[in-house]
N, C-alpha and C positions, 0 to 999 in steps of 0.2 A: 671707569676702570678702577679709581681708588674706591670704589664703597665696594665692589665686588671683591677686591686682593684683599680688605681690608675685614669683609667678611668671610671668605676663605680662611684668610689668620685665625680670627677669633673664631671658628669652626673646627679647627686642625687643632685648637689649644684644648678645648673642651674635650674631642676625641681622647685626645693623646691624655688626657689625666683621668679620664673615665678608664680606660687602659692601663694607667699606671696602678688604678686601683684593685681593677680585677689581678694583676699580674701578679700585686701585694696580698693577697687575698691565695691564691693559688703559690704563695710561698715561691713564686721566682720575682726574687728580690733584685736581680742585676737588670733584667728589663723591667721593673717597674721604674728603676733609677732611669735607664733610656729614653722612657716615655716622659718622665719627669722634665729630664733635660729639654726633650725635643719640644715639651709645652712651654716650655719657657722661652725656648728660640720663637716660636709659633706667635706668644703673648710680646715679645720684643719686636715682631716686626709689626703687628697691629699696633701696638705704639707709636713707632718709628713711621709707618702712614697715615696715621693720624698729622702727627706733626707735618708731615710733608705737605699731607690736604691742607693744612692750617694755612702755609707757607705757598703754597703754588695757588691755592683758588679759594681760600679769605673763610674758609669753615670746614669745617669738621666732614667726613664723607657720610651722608647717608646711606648706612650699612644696606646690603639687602638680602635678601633670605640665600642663602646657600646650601645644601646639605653635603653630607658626605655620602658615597655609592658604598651603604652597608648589606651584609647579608639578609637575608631574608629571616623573619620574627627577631631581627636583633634590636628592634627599639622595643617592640610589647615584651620583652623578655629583660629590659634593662634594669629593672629594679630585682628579676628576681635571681636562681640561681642558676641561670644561664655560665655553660663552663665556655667560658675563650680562651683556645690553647695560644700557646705561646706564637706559632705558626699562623695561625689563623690572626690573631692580632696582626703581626708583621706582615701579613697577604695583604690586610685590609689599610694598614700605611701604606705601602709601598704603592699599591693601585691608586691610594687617594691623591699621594704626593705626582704619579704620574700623570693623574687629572689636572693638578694645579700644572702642573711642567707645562701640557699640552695646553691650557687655556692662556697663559703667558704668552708660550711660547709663537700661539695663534695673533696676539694678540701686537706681539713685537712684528711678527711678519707682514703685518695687515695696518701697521701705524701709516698716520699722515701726519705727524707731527714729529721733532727730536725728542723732545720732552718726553713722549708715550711710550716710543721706542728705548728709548734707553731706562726708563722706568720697570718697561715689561721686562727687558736681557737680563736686568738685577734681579727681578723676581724667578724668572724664569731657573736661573745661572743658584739661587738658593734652594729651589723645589728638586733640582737634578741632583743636587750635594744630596738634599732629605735623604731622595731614593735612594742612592747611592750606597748609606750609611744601613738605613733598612735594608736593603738588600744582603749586605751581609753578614746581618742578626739572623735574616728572614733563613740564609742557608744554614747556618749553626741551628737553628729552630728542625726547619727539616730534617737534619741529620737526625737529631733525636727521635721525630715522630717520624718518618718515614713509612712508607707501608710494610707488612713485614713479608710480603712475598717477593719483599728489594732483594736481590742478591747481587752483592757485586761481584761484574762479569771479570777473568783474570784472564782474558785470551780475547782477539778481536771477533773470532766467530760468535761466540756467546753473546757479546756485545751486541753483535747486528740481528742475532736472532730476538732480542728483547726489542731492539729498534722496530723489527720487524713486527713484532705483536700489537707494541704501543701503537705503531700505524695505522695498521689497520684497525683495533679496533675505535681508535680516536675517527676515522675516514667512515667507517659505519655511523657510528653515533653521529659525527658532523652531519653525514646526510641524513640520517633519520632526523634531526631538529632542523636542517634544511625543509624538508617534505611537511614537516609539524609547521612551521612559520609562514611558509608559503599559505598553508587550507588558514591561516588565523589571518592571513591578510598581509604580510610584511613579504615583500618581495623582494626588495632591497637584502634584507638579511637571511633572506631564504637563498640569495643569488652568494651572498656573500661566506655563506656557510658550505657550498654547494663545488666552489671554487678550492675553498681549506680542504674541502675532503677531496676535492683533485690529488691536490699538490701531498698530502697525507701518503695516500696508493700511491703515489710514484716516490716517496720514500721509501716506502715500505717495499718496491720493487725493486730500489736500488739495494737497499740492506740487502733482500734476498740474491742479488745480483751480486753483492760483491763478497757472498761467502758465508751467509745465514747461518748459523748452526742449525740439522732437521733433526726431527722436524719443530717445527714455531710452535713451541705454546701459546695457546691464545688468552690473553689476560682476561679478567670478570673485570667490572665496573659500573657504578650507578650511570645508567645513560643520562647527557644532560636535555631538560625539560623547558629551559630560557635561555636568551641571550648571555647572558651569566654563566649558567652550567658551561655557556660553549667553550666561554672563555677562561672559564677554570680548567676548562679541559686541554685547552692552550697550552696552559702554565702548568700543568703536569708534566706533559714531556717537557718541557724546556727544563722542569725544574731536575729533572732524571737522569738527562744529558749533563747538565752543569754538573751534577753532583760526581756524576762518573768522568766527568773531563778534570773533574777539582781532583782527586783522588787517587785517576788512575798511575800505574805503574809502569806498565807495558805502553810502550812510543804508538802501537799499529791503535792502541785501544784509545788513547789520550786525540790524536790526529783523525780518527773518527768520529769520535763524541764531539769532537768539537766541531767539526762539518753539521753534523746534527743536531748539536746545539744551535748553530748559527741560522741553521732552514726553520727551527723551530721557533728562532726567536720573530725573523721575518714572517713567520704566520701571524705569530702573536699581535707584533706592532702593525705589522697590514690590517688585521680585525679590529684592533682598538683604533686606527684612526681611521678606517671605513664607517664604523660604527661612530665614532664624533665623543668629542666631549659634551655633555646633556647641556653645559654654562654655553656652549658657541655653536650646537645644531651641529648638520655631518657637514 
């Protein structure tokens, strides 16, 4: 357990100032400073378990290979001028830091020893702060880049009729990468995808139920193509809702985003820990 948190550390440090570089690079000087900071917490607790290894079991932890869950061409592109917006940086901490959360926190739950257990809750109990703090950079991030066919709804109908779009077309795509994973073999994720676009259409049922504005524009979108896509497609609506639940004005508009923030967050985390952390298997 300490060579894996202790390579985890020394992984999340490296990131995070690769990060602080492009950020510096790209003229946003406040989150370069963020990522700065955050690699430095990252390099202070690989120190801080080192010493513990030293101190609990008489040497040093033999680190072992970790990676971080990066976007796709983002290592063959790391030397060149690959642009990482500010958002997309914060998507790819926040997700990492909930890796680390989730393998701790597996790890606290699953101990047979005190020593393990309470080793994991500290680690665990710092990975959730991480997110925490990511998170919300990651929505100041979003506000700026946002899509620009956002419009913020000022009335609860308009509100539900965008719920209503987002739904459904998230509930399509889910099943179409359901039907694509099933013929490639993965049943499991085929099952599991297959479930989310349930629960999706009866969202979107309900919005239409409780007062949709007509009729529903149907939103465009890149349909997703991986496991990945799917779960980016997660964290659009979730990230839609929050923003209109952060924002709104109107009590009827505020009290429903935030019902649908909450159903979207439980897709989200149901997927991610269906789907396992890659460090602990599902």
């Amino acid at each position: 357990m300490l060579a894996v948190a202790t390579a985890m550390e020394d992984e999340a440090g490296r990131r995070y100032r690769q990060m602080a570089e492009r950020m510096r690079l790209q003229g946003q000087q406040t989150l370069a400073a963020l990522f700065i900071f955050l690699a430095g917490i990252e390099e202070r607790h690989a120190a801080q378990l080192r010493r513990r290894s030293e101190h609990m079991i008489g040497r040093l932890p033999e680190t072992a290979a970790v990676a971080w869950e990066l976007p796709e061409k983002f290592e063959e592109e790391e030397g060149r001028s690959y642009l990482l917006t500010p958002y997309t940086a914060l998507a790819i901490a926040v997700r990492n830091e909930d890796r680390a959360f989730a393998f701790f926190a597996y790890l606290a739950s699953h101990a047979t020893t005190p020593a393990i257990r309470q080793l994991a809750e500290e680690l665990a109990k710092d990975e959730l702060e991480h997110a925490a703090l990511l998170r919300r950079e990651r929505r100041r991030a979003w506000r700026k880049e946002r899509p620009r066919d956002f419009v913020e709804p000022v009335e609860v109908h308009s509100f539900l009729a965008r719920v209503a779009a987002i739904e459904t077309f998230s509930a399509k795509a889910h099943r179409e990468l359901s039907t694509k994973l099933g013929r490639e073999g993965h049943p499991f994720e085929a099952t599991l995808f297959e479930k989310i676009a349930g629960d999706e259409e009866r969202c979107a049922a309900d919005a239409v139920e409780q007062g949709a504005a007509a009729p529903v524009r149907p939103i465009e979108g890149v349909r997703p193509e991986t496991i990945r896509d799917g779960l980016r497609l997660l964290e659009y609506a979730f990230d839609q809702y929050a923003e209109i639940a952060e924002r709104a004005n109107d009590e009827a508009v505020l009290s429903a985003a935030q019902e649908f923030q909450r159903r979207a967050l439980e897709r989200l985390a149901y997927a991610q820990g269906a789907i396992g952390d890659p460090l602990v298997g599902r």
